[in-house]
N, C-alpha and C positions, 0 to 999 in steps of 0.2 A: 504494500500500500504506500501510498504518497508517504505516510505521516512516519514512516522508518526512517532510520538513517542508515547508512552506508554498512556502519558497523556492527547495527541488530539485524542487518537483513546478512552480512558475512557473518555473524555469530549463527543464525537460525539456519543456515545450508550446511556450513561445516557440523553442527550437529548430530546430520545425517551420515556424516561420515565415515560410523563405525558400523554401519548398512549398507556401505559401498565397496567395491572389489573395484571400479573405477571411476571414473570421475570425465563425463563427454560435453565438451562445451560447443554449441551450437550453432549456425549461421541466426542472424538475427539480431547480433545486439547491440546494433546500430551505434551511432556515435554518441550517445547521450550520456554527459558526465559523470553521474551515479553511478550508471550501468555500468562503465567502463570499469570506474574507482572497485563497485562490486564483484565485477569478474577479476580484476586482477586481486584483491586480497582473498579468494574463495582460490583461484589456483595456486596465491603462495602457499595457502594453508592446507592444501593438497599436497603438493611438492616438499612441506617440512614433515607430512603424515604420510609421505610415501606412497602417495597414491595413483598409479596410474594416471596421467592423464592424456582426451585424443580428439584436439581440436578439430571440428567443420569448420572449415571458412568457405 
């Protein structure tokens, strides 16, 4: 939702994290600054938890 910030919405994916065997990041996520700032701290947070990850661009 709107009313997240950056950091509740990368706190509430990496959550999932210990439900995931990998981690696939999608075409889609357009240029918009949140989104961006969101995807890259949910894939460092991947990358320090070892997590497989296997961009679509």
């Amino acid at each position: 939702t709107p009313d997240l910030t950056p950091k509740e919405i990368i706190d509430n994916v990496t959550s999932l994290f210990k439900r995931l065997h990998v981690l696939v990041i999608g075409p889609g996520l357009s240029r918009d600054e949140m989104m961006l700032e969101c995807a890259k701290g949910i894939i460092l947070n991947a990358k320090e938890q070892h997590i497989p990850i296997i961009v679509d661009a």
